[in-house]
FITOR-375389 format. One line per field, with one value per residue (C-alpha): residue in three letters; x, y, z. Coordinates in steps of 0.2 Angstrom, whole numbers, plus 5000, padded with zeros to 4 digits. Layout:
<recs>
res: c(Ala:...)
xx: c(X:...)
yy: c(Y:...)
zz: c(Z:...)
</recs>
This chain:
<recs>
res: c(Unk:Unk:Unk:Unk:Unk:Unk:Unk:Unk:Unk:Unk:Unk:Unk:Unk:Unk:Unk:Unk:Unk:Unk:Unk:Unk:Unk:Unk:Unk:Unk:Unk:Unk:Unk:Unk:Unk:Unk:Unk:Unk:Unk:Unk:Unk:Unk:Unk:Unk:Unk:Unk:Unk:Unk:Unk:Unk:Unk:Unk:Unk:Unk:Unk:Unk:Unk:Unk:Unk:Unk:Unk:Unk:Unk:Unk:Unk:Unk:Unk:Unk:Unk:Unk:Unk:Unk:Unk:Unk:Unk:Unk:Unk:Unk:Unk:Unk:Unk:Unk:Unk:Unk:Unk:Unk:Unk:Unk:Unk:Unk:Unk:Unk:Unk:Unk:Unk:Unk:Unk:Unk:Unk:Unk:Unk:Unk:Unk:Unk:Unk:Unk:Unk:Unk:Unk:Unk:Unk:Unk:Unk:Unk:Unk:Unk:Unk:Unk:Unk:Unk:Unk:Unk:Unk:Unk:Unk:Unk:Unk:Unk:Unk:Unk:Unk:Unk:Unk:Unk:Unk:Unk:Unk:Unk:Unk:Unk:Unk:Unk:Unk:Unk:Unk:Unk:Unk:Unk:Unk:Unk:Unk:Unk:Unk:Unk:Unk:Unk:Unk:Unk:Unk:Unk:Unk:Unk:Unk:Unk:Unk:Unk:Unk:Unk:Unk:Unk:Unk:Unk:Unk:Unk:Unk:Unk:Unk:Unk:Unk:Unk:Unk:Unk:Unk:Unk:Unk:Unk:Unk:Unk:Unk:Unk:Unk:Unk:Unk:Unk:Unk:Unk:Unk:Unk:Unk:Unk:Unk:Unk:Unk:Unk:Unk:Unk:Unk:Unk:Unk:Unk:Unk:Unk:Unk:Unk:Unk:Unk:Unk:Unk:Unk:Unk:Unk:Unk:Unk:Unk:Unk:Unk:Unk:Unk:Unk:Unk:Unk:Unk:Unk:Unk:Unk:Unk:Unk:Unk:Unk:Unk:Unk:Unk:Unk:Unk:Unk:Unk:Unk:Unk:Unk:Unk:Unk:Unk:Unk:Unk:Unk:Unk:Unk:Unk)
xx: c(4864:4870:4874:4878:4894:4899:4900:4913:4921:4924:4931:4939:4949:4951:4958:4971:4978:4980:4989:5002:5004:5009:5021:5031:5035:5045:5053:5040:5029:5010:5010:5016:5001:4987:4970:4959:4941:4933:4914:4911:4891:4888:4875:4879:4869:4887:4901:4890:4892:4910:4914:4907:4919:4934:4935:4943:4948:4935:4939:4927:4929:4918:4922:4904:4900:4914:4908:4890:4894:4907:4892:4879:4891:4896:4879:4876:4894:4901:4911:4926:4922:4942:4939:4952:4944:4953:4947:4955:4946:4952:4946:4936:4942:4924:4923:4941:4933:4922:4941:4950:4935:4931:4946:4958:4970:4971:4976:4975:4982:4984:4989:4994:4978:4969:4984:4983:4966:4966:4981:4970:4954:4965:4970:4955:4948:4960:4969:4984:4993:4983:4979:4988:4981:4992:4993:4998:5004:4995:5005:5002:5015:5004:5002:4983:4974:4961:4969:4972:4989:5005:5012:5027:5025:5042:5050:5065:5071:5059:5070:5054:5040:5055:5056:5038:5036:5052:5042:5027:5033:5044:5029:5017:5031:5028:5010:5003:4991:4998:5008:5015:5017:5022:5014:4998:4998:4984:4989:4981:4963:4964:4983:4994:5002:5018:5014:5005:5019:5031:5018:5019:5038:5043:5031:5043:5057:5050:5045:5067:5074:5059:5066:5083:5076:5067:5075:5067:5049:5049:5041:5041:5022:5013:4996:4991:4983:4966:4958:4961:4981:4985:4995:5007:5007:5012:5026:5031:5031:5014:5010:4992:4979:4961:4949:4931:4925:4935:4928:4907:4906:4900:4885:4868)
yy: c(5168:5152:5144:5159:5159:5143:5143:5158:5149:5136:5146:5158:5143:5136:5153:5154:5137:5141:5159:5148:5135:5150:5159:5143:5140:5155:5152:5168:5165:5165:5180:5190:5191:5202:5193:5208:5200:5211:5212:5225:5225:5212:5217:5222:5203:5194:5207:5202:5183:5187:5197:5181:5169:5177:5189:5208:5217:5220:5230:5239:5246:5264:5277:5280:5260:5259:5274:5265:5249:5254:5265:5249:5237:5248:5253:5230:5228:5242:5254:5245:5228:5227:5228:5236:5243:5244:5255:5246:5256:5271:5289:5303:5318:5323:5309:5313:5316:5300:5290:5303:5300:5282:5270:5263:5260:5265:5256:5266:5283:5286:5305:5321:5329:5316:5315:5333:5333:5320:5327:5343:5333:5322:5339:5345:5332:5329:5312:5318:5318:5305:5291:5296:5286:5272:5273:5263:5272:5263:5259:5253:5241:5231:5246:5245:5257:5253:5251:5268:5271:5280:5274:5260:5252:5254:5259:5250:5257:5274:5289:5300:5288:5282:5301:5304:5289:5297:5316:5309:5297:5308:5323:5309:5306:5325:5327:5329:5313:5300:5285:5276:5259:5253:5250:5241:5235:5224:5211:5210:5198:5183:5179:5166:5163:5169:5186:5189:5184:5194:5208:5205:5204:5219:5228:5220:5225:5243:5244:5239:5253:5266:5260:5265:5284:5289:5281:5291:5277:5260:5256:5236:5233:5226:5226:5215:5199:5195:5178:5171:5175:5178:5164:5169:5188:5179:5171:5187:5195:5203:5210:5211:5202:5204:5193:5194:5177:5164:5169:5173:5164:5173:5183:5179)
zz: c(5192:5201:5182:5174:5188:5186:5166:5170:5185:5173:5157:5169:5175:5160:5152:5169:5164:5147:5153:5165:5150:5137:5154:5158:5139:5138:5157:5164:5178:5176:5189:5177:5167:5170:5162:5160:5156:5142:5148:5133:5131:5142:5155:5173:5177:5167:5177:5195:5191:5184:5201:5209:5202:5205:5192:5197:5181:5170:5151:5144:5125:5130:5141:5144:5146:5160:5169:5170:5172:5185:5196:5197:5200:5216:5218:5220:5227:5236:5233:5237:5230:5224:5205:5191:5179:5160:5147:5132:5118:5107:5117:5111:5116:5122:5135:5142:5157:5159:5160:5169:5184:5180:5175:5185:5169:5152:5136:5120:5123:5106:5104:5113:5113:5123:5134:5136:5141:5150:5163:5166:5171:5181:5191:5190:5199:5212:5206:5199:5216:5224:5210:5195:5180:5171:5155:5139:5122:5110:5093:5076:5072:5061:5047:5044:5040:5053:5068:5079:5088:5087:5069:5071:5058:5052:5067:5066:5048:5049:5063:5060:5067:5081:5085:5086:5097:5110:5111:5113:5128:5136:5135:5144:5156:5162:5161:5177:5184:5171:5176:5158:5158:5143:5125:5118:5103:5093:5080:5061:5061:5051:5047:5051:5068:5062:5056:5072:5082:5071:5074:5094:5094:5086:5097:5112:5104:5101:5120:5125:5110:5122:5138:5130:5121:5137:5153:5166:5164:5166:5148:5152:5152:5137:5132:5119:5113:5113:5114:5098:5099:5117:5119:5104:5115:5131:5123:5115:5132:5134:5153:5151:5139:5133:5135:5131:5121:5128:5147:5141:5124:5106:5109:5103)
</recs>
């Protein structure tokens, strides 16, 4: 364990220095940036180590990976050990419970019905007045086919998919337990730097026209970039990024 948490220390670090570097090139301070450390399939063993080297927001991809990871690392540390946990991953509308009791912060709320279901668990279980749940609208700006979200990809030409976008924000807006912060977005895998940034900078823009439709929430959060483009999402004006690889290393 004692090596284990010095090899994160150590990238951790590293990774922080990299964030400040990417804030003070576009004039933003490195305080802006939430580093949220992707400890997806990594064993409870890695998140303890993680813990113990500084680390306090962990994103897990699964609802159901969160929720048991989340329970033995209280069950080691406490049930206060100061940890966010992010659930970055798309949502199945059958584990809308499991976030609504588990995560701290959502980032791919991609569609009514899961919003729906997940305001009448937050009720249900008492966290809508107390600890309501922020959340990001997740948004496909890229146009693959692969990628989940509310579809952007034309916003800025397309009055349909900017309407869709406006009812859906302001019908989060209302539900009761949610908290929106903003948008997430993920950029295309293997293409040049300038498409990803093209990618990242509409998505900023997309969050200022929001800010102007629906006025009542403060929309200026941004989840996105991941460890092979974070940097290029930082200069684009990303709030919070994703980082698994560049913290732990490729798994074997």
């Amino acid at each position: 364990m004692g090596a284990m948490k010095v090899e994160i220390a150590e990238r951790y670090a590293e990774v922080l220095e990299r964030v400040a570097q990417a804030a003070r090139q576009v004039g933003r301070e490195p305080e802006e940036i939430t580093l949220v450390v992707v400890t997806k399939t990594w064993p409870v063993e890695v998140l303890v180590a993680a813990y113990e080297a500084g680390i306090r927001d962990f994103g897990e991809n699964r609802a159901e990976e969160l929720a048991d990871k989340r329970r033995e690392v209280e069950e080691r540390l406490g049930v206060k050990p100061g940890i966010t946990w992010h659930q970055i991953g798309d949502l199945q509308s059958r584990k809308t419970s499991l976030t609504a009791d588990r995560a701290d912060v959502f980032h791919a709320l991609d569609r009514m019905k899961i919003a729906n279901r997940l305001s009448e668990r937050l009720v249900e279980n008492g966290r809508a007045e107390s600890q309501p749940l922020p959340v990001f609208l997740e948004v496909n700006v890229s146009g693959e086919a692969s990628k989940a979200g509310f579809n952007c990809n034309e916003w800025e030409e397309d009055v349909s998919q900017r309407e869709n976008l406006r009812k859906a924000a302001v019908a989060v807006t209302g539900l009761a337990g949610l908290k929106p912060l903003g948008l997430m977005t993920m950029a295309p895998w293997d293409v040049p730097p300038d498409v990803v940034r093209r990618v990242f900078g509409r998505t900023r823009k997309l969050a200022e026209w929001l800010q102007t439709a629906v006025p009542q929430t403060n929309w200026s959060h941004l989840s996105m970039g991941m460890t092979d483009d974070f940097e290029i999402a930082i200069e684009e004006g990303a709030t919070h990024v994703r980082i698994g690889r560049a913290i732990f290393g490729d798994r074997t």
